[in-house]
C-alpha angles and dihedrals in degrees: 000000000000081000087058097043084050094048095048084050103055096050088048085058094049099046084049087057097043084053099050088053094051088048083050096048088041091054093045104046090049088063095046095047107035094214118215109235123173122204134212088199146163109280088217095058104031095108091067102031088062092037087052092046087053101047084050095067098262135106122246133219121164120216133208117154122063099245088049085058094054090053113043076050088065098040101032119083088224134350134234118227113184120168101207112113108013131194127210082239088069103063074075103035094050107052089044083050096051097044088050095054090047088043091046094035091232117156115243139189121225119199103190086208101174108005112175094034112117126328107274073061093058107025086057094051084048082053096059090055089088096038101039117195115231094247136015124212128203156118110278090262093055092044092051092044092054095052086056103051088055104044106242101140129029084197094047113125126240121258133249102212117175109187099291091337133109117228093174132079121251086234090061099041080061099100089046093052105050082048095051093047093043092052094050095040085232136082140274131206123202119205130213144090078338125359141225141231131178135157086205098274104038112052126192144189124203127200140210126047124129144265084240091070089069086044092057131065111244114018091128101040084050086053098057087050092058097045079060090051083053097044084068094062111034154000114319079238098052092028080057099042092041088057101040089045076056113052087037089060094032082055105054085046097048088047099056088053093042116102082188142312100318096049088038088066100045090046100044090054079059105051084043097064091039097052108113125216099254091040080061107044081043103059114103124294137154124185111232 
């Protein structure tokens, strides 16, 4: 039995290892490229999430109209959905957008933001059923609620959406999760006190961040954009786990300069642009 416990361990360590130098390459190669990377994204948010894209390594463009979608689908490496604020324009610009990135095989990011709120939301969510992103981003709530809605688990838990809030735990959204990344043959990251990624069989948590992400408007949204940035480069798993080892660092370091939210934002771009490949792949994760 101790052989066996030695054994397991060994090859924990070694996948560990084999992680962090795919986060290092992934960093590197996205400096180096300047990935294009367009974004249906929250009009409430769109400043950082571009600003965050930018400090990445990648380069931003932000998309409205259905034939711009069809086209920066074409032209971008990857592509950034996120729910937030929707338009009645975009019960036509997402599908198209979709269907271009399967037709093209370009990598994409879902945030689920909202989910549960009036029927173009969820009939949209229900859409991409049928043209799954490589990844999905969102709070535990979100991530649950998205499992259900599309039928991945009879034994899932309900959500407990409130508005774009999370009122359950990452460790519960878990099952959902693992569900959610297996379906789409991608990988999902949870974000919250500590967040999650899986890619439906290895399943991580990374450590670090700060209090500040839950005081600013868009933390999460710009996530999801950088997760994109990273798609371009790299595995949904290791596109997921590189942005959320980022933000997580950039997040610590950003928090002991931060007098409160307004300097924390300014301070955690910063520390976005200035993380190096090895700080990120460095920052605290376990498998679990």
């Amino acid at each position: 039995m101790k052989q066996r416990e030695e054994i397991d361990e060994k090859k924990m360590k070694e996948t560990m290892e084999s992680i962090r130098g795919k986060i290092r390459e992934t960093v590197q190669r996205t400096k180096e490229d300047c990935p294009l990377v367009p974004s249906v994204t929250n009009t409430v948010t769109i400043n950082l999430v571009a600003n965050a894209q930018l400090a990445a390594g990648g380069s931003a463009a932000m998309v409205y109209l259905p034939d711009e979608g069809e086209g920066m689908a074409a032209a971008g490496s990857a592509f950034y959905i996120n729910m937030g604020t929707l338009m009645p324009f975009y019960a036509e610009t997402l599908p198209r957008t979709a269907r271009a990135l399967r037709a093209h095989k370009k990598p994409w990011v879902l945030d689920p933001v909202g989910i549960g709120i009036g029927s173009l939301r969820e009939g949209l969510l229900q859409c991409f059923r049928a043209l799954p992103p490589a990844i999905v981003r969102g709070n535990a709530s979100e991530i649950i609620a998205l499992a259900n809605l599309w039928g991945l688990g009879e034994n899932l838990q309900k959500a407990g959406v409130r508005g774009v809030d999370a009122t359950d735990s990452v460790k519960s959204a878990r099952p959902a999760a693992e569900a959610l990344a297996s379906f789409i043959h991608g990988a999902v990251a949870v974000s919250g006190e500590q967040d999650l990624v899986t890619d439906g069989q290895t399943t991580v948590m990374s450590e670090g961040g700060s209090e500040f992400f839950t005081k600013i408007t868009g933390a999460g949204c710009s996530l999801g954009g950088v997760a994109a940035v990273y798609a371009a480069e790299a595995s949904p798993f290791i596109a997921a786990l590189t942005a959320v080892q980022a933000y997580n660092l950039a997040g610590r370091r950003a928090e002991e300069q931060a007098a409160g939210p307004g300097t924390f934002e300014k301070y955690f771009l910063d520390a976005l642009y200035q993380a190096k490949p090895e700080e990120i792949a460095g920052n605290p994760f376990h498998m679990v």
